[in-house]
Structure formats: structure tokens, C-alpha cells
C-alpha positions in Angstrom: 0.0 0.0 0.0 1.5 3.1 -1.2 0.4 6.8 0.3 0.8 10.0 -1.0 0.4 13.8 0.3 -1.6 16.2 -1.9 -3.0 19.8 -1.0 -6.3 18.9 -1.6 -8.1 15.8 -2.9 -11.2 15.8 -4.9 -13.4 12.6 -5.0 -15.6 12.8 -8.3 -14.5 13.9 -11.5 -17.8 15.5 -12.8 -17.9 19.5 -13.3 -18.3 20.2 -10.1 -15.3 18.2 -9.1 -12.9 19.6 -11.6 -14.0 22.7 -10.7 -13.2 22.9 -7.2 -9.8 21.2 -7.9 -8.6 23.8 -10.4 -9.9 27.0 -8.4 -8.6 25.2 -5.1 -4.2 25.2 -6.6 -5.0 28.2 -9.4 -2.2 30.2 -9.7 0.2 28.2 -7.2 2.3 25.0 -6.4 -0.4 23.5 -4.4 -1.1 19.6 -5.7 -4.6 18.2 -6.7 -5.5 14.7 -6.7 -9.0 13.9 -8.8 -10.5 10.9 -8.1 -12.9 9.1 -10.4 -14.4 5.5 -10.4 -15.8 5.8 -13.8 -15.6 8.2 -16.3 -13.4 11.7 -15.7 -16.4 14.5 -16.7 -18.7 12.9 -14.8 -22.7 12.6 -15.7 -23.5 15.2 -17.0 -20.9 14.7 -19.8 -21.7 11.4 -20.6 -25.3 10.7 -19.4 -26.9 14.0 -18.7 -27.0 17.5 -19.8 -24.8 16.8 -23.1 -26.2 13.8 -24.7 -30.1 15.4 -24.0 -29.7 19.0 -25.7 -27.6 17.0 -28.0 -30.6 14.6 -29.0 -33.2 17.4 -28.3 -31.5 20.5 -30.3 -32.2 18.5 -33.8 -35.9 18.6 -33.2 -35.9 22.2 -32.2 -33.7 22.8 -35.6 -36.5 21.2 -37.8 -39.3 23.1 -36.0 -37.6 26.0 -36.6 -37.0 25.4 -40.4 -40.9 24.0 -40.9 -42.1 27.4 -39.5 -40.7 29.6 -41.6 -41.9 29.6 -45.5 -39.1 29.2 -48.1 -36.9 26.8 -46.0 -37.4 23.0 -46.7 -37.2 20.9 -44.0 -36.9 17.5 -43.1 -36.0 14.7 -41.1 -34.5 14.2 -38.5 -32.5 11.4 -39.6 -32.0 9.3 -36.2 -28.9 7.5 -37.2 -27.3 11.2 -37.7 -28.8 12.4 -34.4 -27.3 9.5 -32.3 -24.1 9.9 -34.3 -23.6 13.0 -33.6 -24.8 12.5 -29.7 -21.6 9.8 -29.5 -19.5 12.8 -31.0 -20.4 14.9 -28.0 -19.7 12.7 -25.6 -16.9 11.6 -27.4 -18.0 7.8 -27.1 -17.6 7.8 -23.8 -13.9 8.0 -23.9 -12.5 10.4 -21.0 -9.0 10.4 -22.1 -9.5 13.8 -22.9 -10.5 15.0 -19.9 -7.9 13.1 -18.0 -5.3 15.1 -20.7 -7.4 18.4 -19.2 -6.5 17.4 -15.9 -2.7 17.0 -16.1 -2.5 20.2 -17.9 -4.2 22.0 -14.8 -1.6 20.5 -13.1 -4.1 17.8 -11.6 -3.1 14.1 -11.0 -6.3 11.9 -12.0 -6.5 8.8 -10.0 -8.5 6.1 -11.1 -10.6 4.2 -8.9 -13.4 3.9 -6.5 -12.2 6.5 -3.5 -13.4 6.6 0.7 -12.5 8.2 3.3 -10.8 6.3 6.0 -10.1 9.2 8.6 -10.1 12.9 8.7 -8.0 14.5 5.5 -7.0 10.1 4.5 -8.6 9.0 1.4 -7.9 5.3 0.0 -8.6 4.2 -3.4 -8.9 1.2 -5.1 -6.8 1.1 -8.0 -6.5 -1.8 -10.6 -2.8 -1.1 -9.2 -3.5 -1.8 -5.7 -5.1 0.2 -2.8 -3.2 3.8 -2.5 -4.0 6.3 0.4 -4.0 9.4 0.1 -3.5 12.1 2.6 -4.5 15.6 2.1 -2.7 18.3 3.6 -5.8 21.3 3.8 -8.8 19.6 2.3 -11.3 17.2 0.9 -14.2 17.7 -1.7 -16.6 15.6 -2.1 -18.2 15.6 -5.5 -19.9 12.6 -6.2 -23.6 13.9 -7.7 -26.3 11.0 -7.4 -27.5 8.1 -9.2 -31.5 7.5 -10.6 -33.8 6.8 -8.4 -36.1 3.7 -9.1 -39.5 4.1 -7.3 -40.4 1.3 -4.9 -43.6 -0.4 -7.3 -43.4 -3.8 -7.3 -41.7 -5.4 -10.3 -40.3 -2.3 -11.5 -36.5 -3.3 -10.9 -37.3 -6.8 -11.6 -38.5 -5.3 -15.3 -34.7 -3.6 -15.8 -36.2 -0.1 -16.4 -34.5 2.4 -18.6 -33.0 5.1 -16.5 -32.2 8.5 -17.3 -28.8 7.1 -18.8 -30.7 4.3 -21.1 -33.3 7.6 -22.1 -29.5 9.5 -23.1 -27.6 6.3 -24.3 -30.2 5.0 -26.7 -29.4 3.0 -29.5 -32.6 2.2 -30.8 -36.0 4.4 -30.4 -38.8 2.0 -28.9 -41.9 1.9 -31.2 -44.1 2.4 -27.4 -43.0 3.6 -24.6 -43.9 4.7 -20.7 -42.2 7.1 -18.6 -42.8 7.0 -14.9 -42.3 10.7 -13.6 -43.6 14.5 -14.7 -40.3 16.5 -13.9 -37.5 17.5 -16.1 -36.1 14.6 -17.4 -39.1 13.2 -18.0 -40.8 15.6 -20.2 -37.5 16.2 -21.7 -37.2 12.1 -22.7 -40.7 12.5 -24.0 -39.7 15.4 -26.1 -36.6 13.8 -27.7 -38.4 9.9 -28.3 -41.5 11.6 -30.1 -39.1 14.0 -32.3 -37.0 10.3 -33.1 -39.4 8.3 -34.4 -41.8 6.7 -31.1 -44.9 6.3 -31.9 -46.6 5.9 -28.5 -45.1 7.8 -25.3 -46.9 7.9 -22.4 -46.0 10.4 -19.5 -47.6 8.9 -16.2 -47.6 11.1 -13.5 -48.7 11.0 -10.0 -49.6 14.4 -9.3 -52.0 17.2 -11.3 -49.3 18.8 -13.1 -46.0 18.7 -15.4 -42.8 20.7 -13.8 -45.0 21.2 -10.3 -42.1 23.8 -9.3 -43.1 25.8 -12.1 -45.1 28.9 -12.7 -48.5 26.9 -13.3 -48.6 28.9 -16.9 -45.3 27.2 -18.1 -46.5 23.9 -16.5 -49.8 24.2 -18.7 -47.8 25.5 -21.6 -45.1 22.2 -21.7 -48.2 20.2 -21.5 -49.5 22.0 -24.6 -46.8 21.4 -26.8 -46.0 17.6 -25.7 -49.8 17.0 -26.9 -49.0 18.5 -30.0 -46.8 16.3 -31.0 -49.7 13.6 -31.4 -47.4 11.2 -29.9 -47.2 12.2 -26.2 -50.1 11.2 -24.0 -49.7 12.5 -20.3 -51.7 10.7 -17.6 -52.3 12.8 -14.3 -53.2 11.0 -11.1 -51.5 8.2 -12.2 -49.4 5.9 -11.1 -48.8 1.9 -12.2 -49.7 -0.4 -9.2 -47.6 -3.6 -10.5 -45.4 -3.7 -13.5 -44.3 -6.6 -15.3 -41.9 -7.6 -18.4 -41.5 -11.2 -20.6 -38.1 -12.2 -20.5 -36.0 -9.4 -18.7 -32.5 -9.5 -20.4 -29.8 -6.8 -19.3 -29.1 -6.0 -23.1 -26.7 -3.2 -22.4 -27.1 1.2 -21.8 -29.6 2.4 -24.2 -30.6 -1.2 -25.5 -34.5 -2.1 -25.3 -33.9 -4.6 -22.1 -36.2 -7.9 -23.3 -39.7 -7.9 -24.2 -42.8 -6.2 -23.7 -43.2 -4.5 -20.6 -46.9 -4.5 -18.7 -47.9 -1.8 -16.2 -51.0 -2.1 -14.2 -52.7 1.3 -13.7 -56.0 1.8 -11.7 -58.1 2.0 -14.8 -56.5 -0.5 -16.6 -53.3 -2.1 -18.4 -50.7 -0.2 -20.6 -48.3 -2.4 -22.6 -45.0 -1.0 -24.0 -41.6 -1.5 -25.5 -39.9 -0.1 -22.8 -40.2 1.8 -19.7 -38.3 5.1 -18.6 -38.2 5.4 -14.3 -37.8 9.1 -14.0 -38.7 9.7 -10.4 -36.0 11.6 -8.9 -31.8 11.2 -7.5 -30.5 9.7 -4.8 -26.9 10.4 -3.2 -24.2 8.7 -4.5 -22.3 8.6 -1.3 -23.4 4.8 0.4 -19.8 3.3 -0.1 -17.7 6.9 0.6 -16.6 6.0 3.7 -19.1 8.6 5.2 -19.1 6.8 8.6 -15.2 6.9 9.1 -15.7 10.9 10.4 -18.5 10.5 11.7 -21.5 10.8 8.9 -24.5 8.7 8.1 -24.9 7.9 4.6 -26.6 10.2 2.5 -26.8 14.0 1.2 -24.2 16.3 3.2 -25.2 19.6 4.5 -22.5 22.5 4.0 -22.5 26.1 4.9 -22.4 28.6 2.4 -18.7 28.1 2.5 -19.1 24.5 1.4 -17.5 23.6 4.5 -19.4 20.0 5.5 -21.1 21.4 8.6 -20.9 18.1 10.9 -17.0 18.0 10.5 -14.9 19.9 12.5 -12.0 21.3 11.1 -13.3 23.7 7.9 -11.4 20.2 6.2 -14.2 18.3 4.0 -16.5 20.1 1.7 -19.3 18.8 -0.8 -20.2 20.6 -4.5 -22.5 19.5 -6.7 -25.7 17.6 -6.7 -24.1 15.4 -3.2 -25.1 18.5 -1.2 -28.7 18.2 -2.2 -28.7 22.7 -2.4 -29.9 22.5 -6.1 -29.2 19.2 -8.7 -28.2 21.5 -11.3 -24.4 21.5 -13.1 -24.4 25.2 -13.5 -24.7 25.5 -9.9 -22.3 22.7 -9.2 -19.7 24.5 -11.4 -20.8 27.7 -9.4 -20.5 26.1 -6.0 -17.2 24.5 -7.1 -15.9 27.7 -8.0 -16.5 29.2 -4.6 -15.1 26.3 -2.5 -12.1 26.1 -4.8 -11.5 29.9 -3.9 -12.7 29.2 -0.3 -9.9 26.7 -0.2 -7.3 28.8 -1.7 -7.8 31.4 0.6 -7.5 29.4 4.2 -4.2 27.7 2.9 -2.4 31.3 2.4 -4.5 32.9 5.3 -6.8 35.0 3.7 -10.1 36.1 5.1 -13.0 35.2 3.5 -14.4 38.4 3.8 -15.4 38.4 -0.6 -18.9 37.6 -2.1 -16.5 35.5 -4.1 -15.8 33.2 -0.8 -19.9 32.4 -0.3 -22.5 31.0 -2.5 -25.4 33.4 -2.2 -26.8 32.3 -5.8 -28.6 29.0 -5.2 -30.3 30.6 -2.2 -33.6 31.6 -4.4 -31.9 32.6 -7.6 -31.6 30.2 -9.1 -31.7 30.1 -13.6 -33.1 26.8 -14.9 -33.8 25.6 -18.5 -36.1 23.2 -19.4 -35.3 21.9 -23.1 -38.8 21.0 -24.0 -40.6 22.4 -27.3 -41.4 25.2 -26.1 -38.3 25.7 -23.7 -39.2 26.8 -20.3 -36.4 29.3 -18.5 -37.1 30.7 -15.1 -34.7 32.4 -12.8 -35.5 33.1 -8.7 -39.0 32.5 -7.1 -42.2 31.6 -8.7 -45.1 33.9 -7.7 -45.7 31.0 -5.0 -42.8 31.0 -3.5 -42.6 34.8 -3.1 -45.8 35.1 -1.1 -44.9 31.7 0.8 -41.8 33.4 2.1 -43.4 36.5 3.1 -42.6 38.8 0.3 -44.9 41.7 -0.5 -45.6 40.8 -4.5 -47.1 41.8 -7.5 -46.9 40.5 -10.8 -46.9 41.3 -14.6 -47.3 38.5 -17.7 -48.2 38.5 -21.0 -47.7 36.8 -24.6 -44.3 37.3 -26.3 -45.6 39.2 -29.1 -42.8 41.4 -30.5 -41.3 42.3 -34.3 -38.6 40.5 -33.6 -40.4 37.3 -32.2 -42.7 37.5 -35.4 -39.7 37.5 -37.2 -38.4 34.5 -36.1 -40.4 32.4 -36.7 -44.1 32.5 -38.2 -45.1 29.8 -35.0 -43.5 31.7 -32.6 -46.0 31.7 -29.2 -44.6 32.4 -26.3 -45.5 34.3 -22.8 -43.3 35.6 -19.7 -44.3 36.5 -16.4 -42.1 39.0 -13.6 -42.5 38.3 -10.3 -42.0 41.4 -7.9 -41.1 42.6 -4.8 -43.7 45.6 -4.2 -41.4 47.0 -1.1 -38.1 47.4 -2.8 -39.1 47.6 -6.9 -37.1 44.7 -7.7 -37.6 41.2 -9.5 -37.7 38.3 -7.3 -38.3 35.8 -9.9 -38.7 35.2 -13.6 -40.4 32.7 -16.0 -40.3 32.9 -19.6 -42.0 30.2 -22.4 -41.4 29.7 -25.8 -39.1 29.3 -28.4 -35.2 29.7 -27.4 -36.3 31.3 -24.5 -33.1 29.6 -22.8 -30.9 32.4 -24.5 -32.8 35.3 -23.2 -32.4 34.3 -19.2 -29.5 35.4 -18.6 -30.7 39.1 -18.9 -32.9 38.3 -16.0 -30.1 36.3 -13.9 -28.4 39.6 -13.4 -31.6 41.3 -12.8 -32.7 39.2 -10.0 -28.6 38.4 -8.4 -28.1 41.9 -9.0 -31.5 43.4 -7.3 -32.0 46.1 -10.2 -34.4 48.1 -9.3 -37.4 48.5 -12.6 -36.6 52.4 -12.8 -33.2 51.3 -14.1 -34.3 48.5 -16.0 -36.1 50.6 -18.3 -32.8 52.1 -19.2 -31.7 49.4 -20.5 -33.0 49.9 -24.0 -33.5 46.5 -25.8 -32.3 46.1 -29.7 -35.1 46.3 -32.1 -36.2 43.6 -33.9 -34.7 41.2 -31.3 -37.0 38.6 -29.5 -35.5 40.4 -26.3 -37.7 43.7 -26.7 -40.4 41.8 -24.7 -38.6 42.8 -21.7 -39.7 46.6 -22.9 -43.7 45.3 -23.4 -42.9 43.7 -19.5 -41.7 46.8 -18.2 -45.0 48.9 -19.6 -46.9 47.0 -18.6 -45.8 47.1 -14.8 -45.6 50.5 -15.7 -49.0 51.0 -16.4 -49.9 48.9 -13.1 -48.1 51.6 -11.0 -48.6 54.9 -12.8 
């Protein structure tokens, strides 16, 4: 058994981990140590947020071109689409990101990683076991796994998960999807652009996206009917599930025959079955208990510091820490607690906004790659009056030059939530077509706290989609004149 002494030791190689260990030796001879049991770049680079946009954006391309007259469209060509998924995820080869992390002056370790004692890591190597001892500090940054729900003979069944939905190799004819959040109505999105012929959303509650504005909600559910392929189920939920012969046939692989749910009003047969039903904490075998932790999601402060461990020595980023289950925010948190880091090894005081996460405490930016994309920044209208906020609100239909120019379909509708006491924007939700790109314009408003008087100086570009901001900011006008 070999041991050896780094600055800081990072266990999980997603973008939250690579993250903290760059920011954490920036600019200095401190050592990183990155270790990964499976692929360096993590989910989201092989199973997540890459692969979806990269099967979603080729259905959003051929909408685009079928509304607008004098463009001929067609396809898309599946065997394209999935070819140029593997592209993106560069057939799951991570040699490139291990390349990445030598340049940044990172050693990537290999191997499934635990802690064995405070600042002592061990990792199982197909060298042998090496320990690893780190000198000012341990991250923890290893995201979650799918969640199965607890139905009877769903596991039995070998259910796609989220990575099967990403990984396919072959687009089932019918299909079920257990679940009403994001990846769910994203899946549905991508398998009735591809080719599926029956998809069936089946969802326990009354609504898609429930943490949504209920107008965005509504207006996902809208364009997934559209489609004439998506059927969404509310109040539903299957009460036994069966397949013929199960067969673990590989990611992305239909996994044996047909698959039978039972449902209160009936039976629903399909060619495969998506379980998208939330995340669980990928920390059961970290070694949790050697400092004293039960297994599960870790609280941190808003220095990332892991608040049940004495010694401002093990921090969590990412998904692990259960703050938000988003990779932007992971990045972001990893950026702080890299810098956090940096700064108690050489003494500083961590007296910077840059030294505490402040941004996934209610303002948060989301997009939801649906057709039409749902972007929302901050607090719904909901969640501002829940947390005591005095609030008003203005919304109304995208209906610009600019959005008429783009795109002879183009429907669309956006909604500011405000705070009545200080004239600022506690939350935003806009609908409709690219509306991802047009967030970040809100992001600043709402992390910034600009008050409306100055908002209507900034003077959108005409014909852009973005001069609905001016039709948002008359009509609060108009509300407080």
C-alpha cells in the first residue's frame, strides 16, 4: 500500500469536481489529486446534460425550419442524431478530460475513492489500494444516481434510466415514462421528435414541472400533446409492472420484451419503460461513517464547509449536497469552495462575495429543453408570497417584431414576479421558443437586485425577441402609474 500527500483531494471527476480542484491550486504550487471510479467528466458529460440538448436540439432545428416559409425541412435522420450525440460525448472516452486534468496540473486517480479518517482518502486502484492524505482539504463531488421508485416489479422489469433515455441505441416503437419532472418531459420530447410512436407520461400528481409557474406547466403540457405522440396521464401511477423475459441488453438497449404496467383504470403495454422519479446520493460506499456521517446527502454552509465535520477540512459541491441538482450550480458552488480553499491555505479572510455561495439561495436560472423551452430564474409567484414577500406580478404573450420574425409559429409568454417594497424582481419565468438564451438578462436582474426604474434604461435592440422585456416593463408601468 503506497500513500501519497496532496493539498487537496477531490473525489468525483464530474464538473463540479474539476472545478473545485482547479480554483482550489490556481495560480500556485499547491497539488490536486481527482478521483474518479468511472468516467473523468462525470454525468453530465456522458449521461446527462450533453447527450439530451444533443438529442433534443435536432428537433428544435427542424421546427424552426418548418415554420418559416421558403426553408425546406426535413427529417430528423436518427442514425445522424445519435451519431452525432456519440460525438459529443466523445463515445464515452474520457481520455481527454484526464489530458485536461494533467494540464491543470491535476493528478487523476482512477478508482473507486473513501474516506478512511479525517484528511485520508484510499482508493482502489487496478494497481492496488493507495491512500491518500491531504494536507488542507477534501471535496466531495460525487452527484447522485436514478432513483427507481419502490412499485413492485419495476427493478425486476430492468427499467431504462435517465442514462438508457440519453444512451439510446434504438428508439422503442411504445414507450412509458414513470415521472412529470424535467427529465421526464425532456425524454418524452426527444423519443416523439425520433421516431416513437406511443409515449406515455404517467404522473402521479395534477401537473407537469410542479415547481413551475403553473402557466409554463400548462404550456409544456400544450406542446407535448401536440406532437400527437405524447399522451400524459395525471393521477396516475402503475400499481404492479411486469416484463417477458427481462434481459440486461446493455445502456440504451431495449432490455427484453414487452413490458406491462398495471394502472387503476386498466393495463398499458409497452416496448420499454423510462423510471424518472428523482436522484439519490451517490455517497453509500464513501466512507461517510469513518468521520462520523450517516450515509446520504451532506449539509455545508455557504462556504461549502461539510457542517458536521470539525476542522473547515471536507467540503461537498454538486448535486451530493442536495442545495440544487443542477451542473451550473455545481460548477458555481465548485468555483467558490475552490477559492474558499485557496484562501484558508495562504490565510486569507474570507471576507469576498466570491468566498460564499449566495446564488442557489432563491436565484436560481433553470432551463427546461422542452418544445417550447421553459427558462425561469428566482422565485415563482408562489414562493414569493410563501416566504413572506410583499408581491405583485406582470405577464403576458411574447408578441414582439422580432419574435414574429423569427419564426411565423413563434408563441410564447413571460411573467415577472416582484417585490412591491423594494421595486425589484424576485423571480422570472419565460415560455417559448429559445427562450433559454434570453435568461441570462434576467439572472443579473434578479442576483443583482436592479431596481425597474433602471431596468427601463436598458434599452433593448429592435427587432430582437428580447424587446419583450420593454412590453414587460409597460406593462408594470402601467400597473403603477
Amino acid at each position: 500500500m503506497t500513500e501519497v500527500e496532496y493539498d487537496v483531494i477531490v473525489i468525483g471527476a464530474g464538473p463540479a469536481g474539476e472545478n473545485a480542484a482547479a480554483y482550489a491550486i490556481a495560480g500556485s504550487d499547491r497539488t490536486a489529486a481527482l478521483v474518479e471510479r468511472e468516467l473523468f467528466g462525470g454525468e453530465c458529460s456522458y449521461w446527462a446534460c450533453i447527450p439530451s440538448k444533443a438529442l433534443l436540439r435536432p428537433g428544435a432545428v427542424l421546427g424552426l425550419g418548418e415554420a418559416m416559409p421558403g426553408v425546406s425541412a426535413s427529417g430528423p435522420r436518427v442514425a445522424d442524431v445519435l451519431a452525432r450525440r456519440d460525438a459529443f460525448v466523445h463515445d464515452r472516452d474520457d481520455s481527454s478530460q484526464v489530458e485536461w486534468a494533467k494540464s491543470a496540473g491535476i493528478d487523476a486517480v482512477r478508482g473507486a475513492g473513501r474516506l478512511i479518517g479525517e484528511r485520508l482518502v484510499e482508493v482502489e486502484t487496478e494497481d492496488g489500494v493507495k491512500v491518500l492524505r491531504a494536507r488542507h482539504a477534501v471535496v466531495l463531488a460525487t452527484g447522485t444516481t436514478a432513483a427507481v421508485p419502490d412499485i413492485p416489479g419495476v427493478r425486476e422489469a430492468l427499467p431504462w434510466t435517465s442514462r438508457d433515455a440519453t444512451g439510446l441505441t434504438v428508439v422503442p416503437r411504445r414507450v412509458a415514462i414513470i415521472g412529470g419532472g424535467v427529465v421526464a418531459c425532456e425524454t418524452a420530447t426527444w423519443l416523439a421528435e425520433l421516431g416513437a410512436e406511443e409515449v406515455t407520461l404517467l404522473v402521479r400528481g395534477d401537473r407537469l414541472l410542479p415547481r413551475s409557474e403553473p402557466f409554463a406547466s400548462e404550456l409544456v403540457l400544450r406542446g407535448l400533446r401536440d406532437t400527437g405522440t405524447v399522451e400524459v396521464r395525471f393521477h396516475t401511477e402503475p400499481l404492479l409492472v411486469s416484463r417477458r423475459d427481462p434481459e440486461d441488453t446493455g445502456v440504451g438497449r431495449i432490455h427484453g420484451g414487452p413490458v406491462t404496467l398495471v394502472l387503476g383504470d386498466g393495463e398499458l403495454e409497452v416496448d420499454e419503460l423510462v423510471v424518472a422519479t428523482g436522484r439519490a446520493p451517490a455517497t453509500g460506499d464513501l466512507g461517510l461513517d469513518a468521520v462520523g456521517l450517516p450515509a446520504g446527502y451532506l449539509e455545508v454552509d455557504d462556504q461549502l464547509t461539510v457542517r458536521e465535520v470539525p476542522g473547515d477540512w471536507l467540503y461537498a459541491v454538486g448535486d451530493v449536497n442536495h442545495r440544487v441538482a443542477l451542473t451550473h450550480m455545481g460548477k458555481y458552488q465548485a468555483r467558490v469552495c475552490g477559492d474558499v480553499i485557496a484562501a484558508r491555505a495562504t490565510g486569507k479572510l474570507l471576507d469576498r462575495p466570491r468566498f460564499t455561495a449566495s446564488a442557489d439561495h432563491q436565484q436560481v436560472p433553470q432551463v427546461v429543453y422542452t418544445q417550447p423551452e421553459l427558462a425561469s430564474v428566482g422565485l415563482t409567484e408562489h414562493e414569493a408570497r410563501t416566504a413572506g414577500h410583499a408581491v405583485d406580478t406582470v405577464e403576458l404573450d411574447i408578441a414582439v417584431a422580432g419574435s414574429a420574425l423569427s419564426r411565423d409559429d413563434f408563441h410564447g409568454r413571460a411573467k415577472l414576479v416582484v417585490d412591491t417594497a423594494t421595486d425589484r424582481i424576485l423571480g422570472a419565468t419565460f415560455v417559448g421558443p429559445d427562450m433559454g438564451e434570453q435568461l441570462h438578462a434576467a439572472t443579473i436582474a434578479v442576483v443583482g437586485q436592479v431596481p425597474l426604474d433602471t431596468l427601463w434604461n436598458a434599452v433593448p435592440a429592435f427587432p430582437a425577441v428580447s424587446e419583450f422585456w420593454l412590453r414587460l416593463l409597460e406593462a408594470w408601468r402601467e400597473k403603477t402609474i
